[in-house]
MARRO-98274 format. One record per residue (C-alpha): x, y, z. Coordinates in steps of 0.2 Angstrom, whole numbers, padded with zeros to 4 digits, always signed. Layout:
<nuros>
XYZ
...
</nuros>
This chain:
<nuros>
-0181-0383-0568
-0196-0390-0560
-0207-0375-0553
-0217-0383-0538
-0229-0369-0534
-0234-0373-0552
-0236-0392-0547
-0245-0386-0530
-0257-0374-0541
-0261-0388-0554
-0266-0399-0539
-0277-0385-0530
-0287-0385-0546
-0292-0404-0547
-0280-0410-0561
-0265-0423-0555
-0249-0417-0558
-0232-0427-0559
-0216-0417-0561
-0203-0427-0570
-0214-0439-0578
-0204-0452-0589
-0211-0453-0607
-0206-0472-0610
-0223-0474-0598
-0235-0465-0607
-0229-0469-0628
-0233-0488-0634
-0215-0487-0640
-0208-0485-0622
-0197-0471-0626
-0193-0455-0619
-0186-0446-0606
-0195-0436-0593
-0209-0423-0597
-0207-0409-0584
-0227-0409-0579
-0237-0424-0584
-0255-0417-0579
-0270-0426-0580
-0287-0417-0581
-0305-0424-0578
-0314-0410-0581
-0319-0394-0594
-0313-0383-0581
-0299-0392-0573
-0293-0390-0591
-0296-0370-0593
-0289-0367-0575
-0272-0378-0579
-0271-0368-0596
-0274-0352-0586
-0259-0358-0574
-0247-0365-0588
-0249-0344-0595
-0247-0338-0580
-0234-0347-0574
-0225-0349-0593
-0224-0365-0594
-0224-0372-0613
-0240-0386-0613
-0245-0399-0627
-0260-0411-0627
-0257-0432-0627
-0268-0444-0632
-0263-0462-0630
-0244-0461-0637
-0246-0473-0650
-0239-0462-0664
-0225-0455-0655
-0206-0454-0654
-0201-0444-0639
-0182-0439-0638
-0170-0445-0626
-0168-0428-0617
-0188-0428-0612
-0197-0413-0615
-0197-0396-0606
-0215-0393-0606
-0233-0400-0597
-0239-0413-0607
-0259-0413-0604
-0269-0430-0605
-0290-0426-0606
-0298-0441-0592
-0314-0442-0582
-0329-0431-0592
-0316-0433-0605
-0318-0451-0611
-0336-0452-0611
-0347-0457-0625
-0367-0453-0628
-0376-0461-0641
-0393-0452-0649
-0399-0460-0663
-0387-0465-0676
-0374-0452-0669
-0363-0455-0657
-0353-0444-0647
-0335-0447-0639
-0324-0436-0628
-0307-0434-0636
-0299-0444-0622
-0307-0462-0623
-0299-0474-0632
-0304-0481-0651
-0308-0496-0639
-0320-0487-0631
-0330-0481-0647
-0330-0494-0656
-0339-0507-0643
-0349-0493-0639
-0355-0494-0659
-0357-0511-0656
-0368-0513-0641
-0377-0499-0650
-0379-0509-0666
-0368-0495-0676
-0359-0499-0690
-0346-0489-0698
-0330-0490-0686
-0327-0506-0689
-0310-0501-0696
-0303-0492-0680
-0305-0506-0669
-0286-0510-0664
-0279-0494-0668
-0270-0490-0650
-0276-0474-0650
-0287-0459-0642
-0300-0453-0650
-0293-0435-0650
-0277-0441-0659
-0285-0451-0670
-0294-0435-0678
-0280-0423-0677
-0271-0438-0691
-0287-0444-0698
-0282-0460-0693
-0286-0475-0704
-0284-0494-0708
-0294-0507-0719
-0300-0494-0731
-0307-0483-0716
-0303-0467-0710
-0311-0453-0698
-0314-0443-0709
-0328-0454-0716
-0339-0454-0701
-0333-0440-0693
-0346-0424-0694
-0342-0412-0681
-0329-0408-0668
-0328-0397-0652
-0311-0388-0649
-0306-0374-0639
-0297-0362-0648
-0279-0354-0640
-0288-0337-0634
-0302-0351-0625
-0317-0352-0636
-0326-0368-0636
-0330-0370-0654
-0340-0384-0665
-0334-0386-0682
-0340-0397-0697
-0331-0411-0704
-0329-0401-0723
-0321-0387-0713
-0309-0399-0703
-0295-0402-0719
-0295-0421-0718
-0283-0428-0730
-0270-0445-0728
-0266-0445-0711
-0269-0424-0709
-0281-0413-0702
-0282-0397-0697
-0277-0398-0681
-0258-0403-0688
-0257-0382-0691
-0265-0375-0677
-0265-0376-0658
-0282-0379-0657
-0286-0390-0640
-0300-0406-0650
-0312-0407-0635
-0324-0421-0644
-0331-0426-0659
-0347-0433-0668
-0349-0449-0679
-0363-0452-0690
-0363-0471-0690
-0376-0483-0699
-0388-0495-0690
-0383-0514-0693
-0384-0531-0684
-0374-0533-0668
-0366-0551-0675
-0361-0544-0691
-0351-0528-0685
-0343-0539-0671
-0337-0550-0686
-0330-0538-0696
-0321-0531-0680
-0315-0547-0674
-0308-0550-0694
-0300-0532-0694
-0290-0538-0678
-0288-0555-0681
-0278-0548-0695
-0269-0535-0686
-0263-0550-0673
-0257-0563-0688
-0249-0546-0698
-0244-0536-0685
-0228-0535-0671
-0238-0534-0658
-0228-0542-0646
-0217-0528-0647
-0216-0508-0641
-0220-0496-0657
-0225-0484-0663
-0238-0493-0677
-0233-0489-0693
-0218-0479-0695
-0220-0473-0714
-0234-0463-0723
-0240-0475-0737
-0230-0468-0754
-0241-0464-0770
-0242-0481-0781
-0235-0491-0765
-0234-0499-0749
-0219-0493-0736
-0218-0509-0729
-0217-0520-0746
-0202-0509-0751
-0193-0509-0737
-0195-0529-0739
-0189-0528-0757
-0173-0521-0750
-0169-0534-0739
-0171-0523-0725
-0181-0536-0713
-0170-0536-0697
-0162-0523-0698
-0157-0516-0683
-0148-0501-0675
-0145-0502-0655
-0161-0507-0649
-0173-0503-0663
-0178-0515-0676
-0187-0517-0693
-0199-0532-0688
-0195-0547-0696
-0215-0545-0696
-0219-0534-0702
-0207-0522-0711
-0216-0506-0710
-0214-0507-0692
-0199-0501-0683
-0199-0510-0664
-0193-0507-0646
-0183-0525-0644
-0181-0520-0625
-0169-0504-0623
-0170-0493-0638
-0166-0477-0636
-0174-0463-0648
-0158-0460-0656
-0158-0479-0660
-0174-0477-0668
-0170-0459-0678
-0154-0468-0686
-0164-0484-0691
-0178-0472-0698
-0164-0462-0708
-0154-0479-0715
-0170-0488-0722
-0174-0469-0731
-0157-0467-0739
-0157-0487-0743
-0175-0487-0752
-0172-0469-0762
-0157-0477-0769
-0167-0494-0771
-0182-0491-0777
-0182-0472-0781
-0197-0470-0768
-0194-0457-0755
-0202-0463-0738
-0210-0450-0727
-0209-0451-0709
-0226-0456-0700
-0222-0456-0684
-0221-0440-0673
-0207-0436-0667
-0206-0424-0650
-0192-0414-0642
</nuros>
């Protein structure tokens, strides 16, 4: 039930708030039904007062970054989801560090490294991602990950501290860190990158995304790579090896591609994509003996 005197008191505080807010628009797989609040905040304090209001008023509250590693169920979800803009996606340079709000894109850090002559995220240019998200996963491609120039992060704890934490204290492992156990809010973070020439980190971008293009469906709705890599393997090579290319249930679709890609052909539904998820596990433990871990986060 949508509470509008929550919506009303949201607004009075500067954040934008949209009640009934489809999930297909705000995840690259373009599925999901409604969110109760959608709730944008540009602001350090537009962001403590909605938190203040989402208490008083009860109302359960998450933090989204760009959607790109998520599966929303069919139903929606009964909560505010929370998306940092404005301040948020800001990005301040001193030096060889840099620092980025958790709600700018990868995009946006990386070509500010670049017209910065900063090397050392080369390997996240293309990841579809916020860089708040890509810290909570430790997100990662090409033999990069944040956690190697990550240094320090600013969060706001759930009693409303703002607090700064080094990177050794942060948990980084595959496609984990800290903020996967605890509700901490990632307010920003720091890179220590290294000075290099301009040409030379825009070619190693450009190769990084020239090959994401040629290997990648990105023609498609998805949710990037939908298994954890296995120990000793790759998901995406075993899923091949079991003839699994294709393979579809209603609307959801191992990329011919790409096979450690599950797709959105046009009208799948999160079901649809759950099913698929579950068939291509039970096909490659019997196959192969692997067990496939789920990489994708699924929200209900």
């Amino acid at each position: 039930m949508i509470n509008l005197e929550f919506v009303s008191s949201v607004e009075e505080s500067g954040a934008i708030c949209t009640p009934d807010s489809p999930m297909k628009t705000h995840t690259t797989f373009k599925i999901g039904g409604p969110a109760d609040y959608h709730i944008l905040v540009h602001n350090i304090k537009e962001l403590e007062s909605v938190l203040s209001l989402c208490d008083e008023y009860d109302v359960d509250y998450m933090l989204l970054g760009n959607g790109s590693n998520l599966l929303v169920d069919d139903k929606g979800l009964r909560k505010a989801v929370i998306r940092l803009g404005g301040d948020f996606k800001e990005a301040v340079v001193d030096e060889n560090i840099v620092t980025c709000g958790a709600g700018a894109t990868l995009a946006r850090l990386c070509t500010t490294a670049l017209s910065n002559s900063l090397s050392g995220l080369e390997f996240a240019f293309g990841i579809p991602g916020t860089v708040g998200g890509a810290v909570y996963m430790n997100a990662g491609a090409y033999g990069g990950e944040m956690k190697d120039v990550v240094i320090s992060v600013t969060h706001m704890t759930p009693s409303g501290k703002i607090e700064i934490v080094p990177a050794c204290d942060l948990e980084f492992s595959y496609r984990h860190s800290i903020y996967c156990k605890n509700n901490c809010i990632i307010l920003s973070a720091q890179f220590m990158l290294t000075p290099d020439k301009s040409e030379d980190i825009k070619a190693r971008m450009d190769d990084y995304m020239n090959r994401r293009v040629t290997k990648q469906p990105l023609d498609y709705p998805s949710a990037g790579s939908t298994f954890k890599r296995p120990k000793g393997a790759f998901a995406g090579a075993l899923i091949e090896q079991c003839g699994l290319k294709g393979a579809s249930v209603g609307g959801a679709q191992i990329s011919t591609k790409h096979a450690g890609f599950i797709i959105n052909t046009g009208d799948a539904t999160c079901q649809d994509v759950m099913n698929l998820v579950k068939y291509v596990q039970d096909v490659v433990k019997k196959e192969t003996g692997y067990t496939l871990e789920r990489e994708i986060i699924y929200l209900s």
